[in-house]
C-alpha positions in Angstrom: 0.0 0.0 0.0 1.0 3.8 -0.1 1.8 5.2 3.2 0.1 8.4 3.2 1.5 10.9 5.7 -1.3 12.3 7.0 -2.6 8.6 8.2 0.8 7.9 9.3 0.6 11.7 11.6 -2.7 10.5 12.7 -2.2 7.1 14.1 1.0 8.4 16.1 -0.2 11.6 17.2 -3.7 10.1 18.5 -1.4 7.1 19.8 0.7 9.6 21.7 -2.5 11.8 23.2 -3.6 8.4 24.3 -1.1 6.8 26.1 -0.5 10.4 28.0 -3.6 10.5 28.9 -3.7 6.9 29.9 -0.3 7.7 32.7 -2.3 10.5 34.2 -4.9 8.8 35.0 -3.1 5.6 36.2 -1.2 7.5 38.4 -4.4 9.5 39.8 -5.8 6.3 40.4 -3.1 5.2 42.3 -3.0 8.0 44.4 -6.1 7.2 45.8 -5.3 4.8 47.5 -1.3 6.0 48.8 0.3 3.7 46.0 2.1 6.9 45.0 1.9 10.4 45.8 -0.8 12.7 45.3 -0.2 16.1 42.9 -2.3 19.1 42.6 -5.0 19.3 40.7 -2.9 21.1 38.1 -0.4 18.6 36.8 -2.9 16.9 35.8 -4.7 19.5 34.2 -1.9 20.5 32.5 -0.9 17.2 31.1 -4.6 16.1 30.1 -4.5 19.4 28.1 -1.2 18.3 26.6 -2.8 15.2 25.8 -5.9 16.7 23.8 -2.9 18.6 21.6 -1.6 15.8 20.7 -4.9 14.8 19.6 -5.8 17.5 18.0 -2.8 17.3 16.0 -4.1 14.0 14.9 -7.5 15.1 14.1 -6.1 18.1 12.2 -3.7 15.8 10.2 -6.5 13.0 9.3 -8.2 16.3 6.9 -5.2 16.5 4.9 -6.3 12.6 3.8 -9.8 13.7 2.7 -11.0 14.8 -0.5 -13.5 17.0 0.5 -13.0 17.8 4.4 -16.6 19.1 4.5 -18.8 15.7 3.8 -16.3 14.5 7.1 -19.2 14.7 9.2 -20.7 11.7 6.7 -17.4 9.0 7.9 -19.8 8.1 11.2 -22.8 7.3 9.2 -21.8 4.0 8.7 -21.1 2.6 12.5 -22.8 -0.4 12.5 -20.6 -2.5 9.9 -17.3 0.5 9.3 -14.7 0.7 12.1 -13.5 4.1 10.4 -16.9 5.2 11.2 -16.7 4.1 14.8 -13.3 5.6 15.0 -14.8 8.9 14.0 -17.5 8.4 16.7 -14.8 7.5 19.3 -12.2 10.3 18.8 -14.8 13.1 19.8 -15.6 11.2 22.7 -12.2 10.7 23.9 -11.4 14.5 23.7 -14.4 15.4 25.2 -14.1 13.1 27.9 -10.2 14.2 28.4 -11.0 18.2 28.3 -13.5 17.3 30.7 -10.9 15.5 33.0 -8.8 18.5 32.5 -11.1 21.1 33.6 -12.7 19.0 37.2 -8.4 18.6 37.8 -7.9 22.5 37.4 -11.0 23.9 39.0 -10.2 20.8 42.0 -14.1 19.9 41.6 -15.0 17.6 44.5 -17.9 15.5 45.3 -19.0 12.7 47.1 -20.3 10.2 44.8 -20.1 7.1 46.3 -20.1 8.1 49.6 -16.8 6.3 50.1 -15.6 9.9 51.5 -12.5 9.9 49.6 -11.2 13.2 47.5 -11.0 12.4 43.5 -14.2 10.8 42.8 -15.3 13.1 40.1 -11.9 13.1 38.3 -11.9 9.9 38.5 -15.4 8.9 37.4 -14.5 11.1 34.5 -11.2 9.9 34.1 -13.1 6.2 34.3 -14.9 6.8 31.4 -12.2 8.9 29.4 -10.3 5.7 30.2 -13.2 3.2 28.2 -13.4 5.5 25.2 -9.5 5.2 25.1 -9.2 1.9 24.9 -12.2 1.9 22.2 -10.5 3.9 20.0 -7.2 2.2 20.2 -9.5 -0.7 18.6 -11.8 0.8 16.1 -8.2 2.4 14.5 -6.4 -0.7 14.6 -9.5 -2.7 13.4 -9.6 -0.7 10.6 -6.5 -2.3 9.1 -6.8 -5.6 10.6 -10.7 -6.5 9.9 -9.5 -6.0 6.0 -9.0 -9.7 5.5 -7.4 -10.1 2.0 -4.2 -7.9 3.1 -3.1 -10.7 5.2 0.1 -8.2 6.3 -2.5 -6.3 8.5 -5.3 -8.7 9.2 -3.8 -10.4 12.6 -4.8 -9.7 16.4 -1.5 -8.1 16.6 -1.9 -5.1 14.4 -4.3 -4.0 17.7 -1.5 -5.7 20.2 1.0 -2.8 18.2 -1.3 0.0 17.6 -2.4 -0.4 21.7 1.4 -0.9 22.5 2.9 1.6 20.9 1.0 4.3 21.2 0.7 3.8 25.0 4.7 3.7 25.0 4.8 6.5 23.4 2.7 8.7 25.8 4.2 7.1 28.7 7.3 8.2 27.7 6.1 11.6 27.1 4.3 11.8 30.3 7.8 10.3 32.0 9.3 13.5 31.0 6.6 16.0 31.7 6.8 14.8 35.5 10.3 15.2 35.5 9.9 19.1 35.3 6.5 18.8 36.7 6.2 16.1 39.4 9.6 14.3 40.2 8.1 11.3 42.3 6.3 9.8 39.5 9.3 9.8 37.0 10.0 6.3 38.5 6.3 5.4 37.8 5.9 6.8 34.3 9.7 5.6 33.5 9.3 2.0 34.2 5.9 1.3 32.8 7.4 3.0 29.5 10.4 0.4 29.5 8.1 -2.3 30.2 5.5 -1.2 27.2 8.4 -0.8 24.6 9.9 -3.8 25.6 6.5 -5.5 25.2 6.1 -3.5 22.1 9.4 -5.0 20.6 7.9 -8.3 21.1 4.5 -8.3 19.4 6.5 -6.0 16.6 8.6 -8.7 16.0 6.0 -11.2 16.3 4.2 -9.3 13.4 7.2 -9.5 11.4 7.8 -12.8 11.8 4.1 -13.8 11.0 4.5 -11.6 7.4 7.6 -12.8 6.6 6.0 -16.3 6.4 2.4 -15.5 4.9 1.8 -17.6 2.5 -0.8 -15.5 -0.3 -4.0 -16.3 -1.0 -4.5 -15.0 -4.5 -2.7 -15.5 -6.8 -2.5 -13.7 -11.2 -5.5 -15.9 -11.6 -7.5 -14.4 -8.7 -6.1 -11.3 -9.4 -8.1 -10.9 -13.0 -10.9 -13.8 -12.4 -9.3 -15.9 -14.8 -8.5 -19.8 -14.2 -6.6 -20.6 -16.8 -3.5 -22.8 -15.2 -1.0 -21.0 -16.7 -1.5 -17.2 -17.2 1.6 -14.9 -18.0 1.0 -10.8 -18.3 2.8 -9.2 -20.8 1.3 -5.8 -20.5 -1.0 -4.1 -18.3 -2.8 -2.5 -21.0 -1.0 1.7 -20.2 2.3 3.2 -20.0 1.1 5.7 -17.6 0.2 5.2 -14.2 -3.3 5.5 -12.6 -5.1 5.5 -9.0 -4.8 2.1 -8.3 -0.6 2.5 -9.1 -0.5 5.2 -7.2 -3.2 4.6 -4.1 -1.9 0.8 -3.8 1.8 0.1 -4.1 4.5 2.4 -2.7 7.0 2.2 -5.3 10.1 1.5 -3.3 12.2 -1.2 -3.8 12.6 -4.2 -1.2 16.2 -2.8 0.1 14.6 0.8 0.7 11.9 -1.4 2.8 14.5 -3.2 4.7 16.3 -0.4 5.8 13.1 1.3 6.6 12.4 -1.5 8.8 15.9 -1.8 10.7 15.7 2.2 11.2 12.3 1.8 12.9 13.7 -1.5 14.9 16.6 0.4 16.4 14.7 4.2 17.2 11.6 2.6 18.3 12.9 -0.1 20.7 16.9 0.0 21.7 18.1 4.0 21.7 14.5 4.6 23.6 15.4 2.1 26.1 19.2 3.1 26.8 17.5 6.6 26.8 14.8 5.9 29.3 17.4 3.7 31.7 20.3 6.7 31.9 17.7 9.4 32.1 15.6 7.5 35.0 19.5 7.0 36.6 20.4 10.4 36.2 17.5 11.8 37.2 17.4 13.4 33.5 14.6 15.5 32.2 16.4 16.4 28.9 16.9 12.6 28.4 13.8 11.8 29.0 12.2 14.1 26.5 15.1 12.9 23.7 13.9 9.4 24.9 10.3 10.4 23.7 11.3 12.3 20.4 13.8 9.3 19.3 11.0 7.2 19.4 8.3 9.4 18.1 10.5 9.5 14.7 10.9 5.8 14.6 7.3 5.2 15.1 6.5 7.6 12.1 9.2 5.1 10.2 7.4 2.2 11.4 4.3 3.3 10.5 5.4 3.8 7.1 6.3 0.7 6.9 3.2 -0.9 8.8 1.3 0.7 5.3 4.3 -0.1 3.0 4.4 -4.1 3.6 0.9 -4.7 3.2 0.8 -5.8 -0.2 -2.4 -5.8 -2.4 -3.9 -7.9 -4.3 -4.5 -5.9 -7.5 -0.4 -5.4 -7.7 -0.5 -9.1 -8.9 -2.1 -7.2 -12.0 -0.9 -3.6 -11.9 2.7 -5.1 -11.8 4.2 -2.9 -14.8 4.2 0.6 -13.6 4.5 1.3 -10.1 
């Protein structure tokens, strides 16, 4: 397929404003009930807020895909069999729900709800919920790719293992280095859960590239244009320009330019992260930290290319001449 970059900005910005938002709340939670220290109202606030930029920035990127941005509004119609649809239902809800958990945090809104007479119950019930929509949307984007059964590349229950992975690495990693300026007792909170996501990212990533390497395809020349002839050999595709479907559906690189797409992803995503994370967290590092998150922001945006890259097709079985 052709990885277009404003899917590519998408899926790892909204990934990102995900997984922040996701550490907040954790941490909140845990709070609670003394597991780790409380903070004002305000860091989390603050960081929610930094979590709805993120995906804004993802929402703002996703128009650049679109035809004609003003029949958007017509992507949810379809909810009941489209997960793009539901994902356009979802990512309103989540930054609702999150600039919602933002503003109880900042104007400290308390109430007892449950009459458990504990402080936090409204951010949390909000946070709760903010939490559920999350997770949905983590799904409906990764079931986008994965419920498309013919590109075999994507249709596995790891492509949501990654997409959930990843993008809660990601913001973990952000949010380790936002509480190293902003809230220093979490850093060892945000810090390991972000070694311990990329480290279980690296293992379903790999897992996925195993799987593909190995795929044997389902169709085949003769599937590719209905006919069953045993032996059918193209000698032309019937142009000498190319068209939508050579454009929209293969990527045009070469199979060296994909391997060293895919090493460069391998080694910014999951190893230079990890050393990154490991000396910051020693060092007590806040600049580390945040070089820790950008590393492996611009090896996710690699590995996303190649996430659309590798999926291969079936019509290039046809459209083989001009790429």
């Amino acid at each position: 397929m052709h990885p277009a970059f404003s899917v590519i900005f998408l899926t790892t910005l909204l990934g990102v404003g995900q997984g922040l938002f996701l550490a907040l709340f954790s941490s909140q939670a845990y709070s609670v009930v003394n597991v780790l220290p409380a903070q004002p109202g305000d860091f989390y606030a603050l960081g929610a807020f930094i979590a709805l930029i993120f995906l804004v920035g993802g929402l703002i990127a996703s128009f650049f895909h679109l035809g004609h941005p003003e029949r958007a509004w017509r992507a949810a119609a379809k909810w009941r069999t489209s997960w793009l649809s539901r994902e356009v239902i979802a990512l309103p809800v989540v930054m609702g729900a999150i600039a919602l958990y933002a503003l109880v945090n900042w104007m400290n809104i308390e109430a007892d709800l449950y009459g458990l007479g504990i402080t936090g119950q409204v951010a949390l019930s909000v946070g709760a919920f903010g939490v559920i929509a999350t997770i949905a949307l983590f799904v409906c984007t990764a079931m986008i790719y994965a419920a498309i059964k013919f590109l075999q590349e994507w249709a596995s229950p790891l492509t949501v293992a990654n997409y959930f992975l990843l993008g809660t690495a990601s913001g973990f990693g952000f949010a380790t280095a936002y509480a190293a300026l902003n809230a220093p007792d979490l850093v060892p909170f945000y810090g390991g859960w972000a070694i311990t996501l990329t480290i279980a990212g690296l293992l379903t990533r790999i897992a996925s590239l195993l799987r593909n390497a190995r795929i044997k395809q389902i169709s085949s020349m003769q599937t590719a244009i209905g006919v069953r002839h045993n032996q059918v050999r193209q000698a032309s595709m019937g142009m000498m320009g190319g068209a939508y479907n050579t454009r929209e559906y293969f990527h045009g690189r070469t199979a060296d330019f994909l391997k060293s797409v895919k090493w460069i992803f391998l080694v910014l995503v999951f190893p230079i992260p990890l050393l990154l994370l490991w000396a910051g967290l020693a060092q007590n590092s806040a600049s580390l930290l945040m070089l820790a998150f950008g590393v492996q922001y611009v090896g996710l945006l690699f590995e996303r290319w190649f996430f659309f890259a590798q999926a291969n097709h079936p019509q290039n079985l046809y459209y083989q001449v001009v790429g």
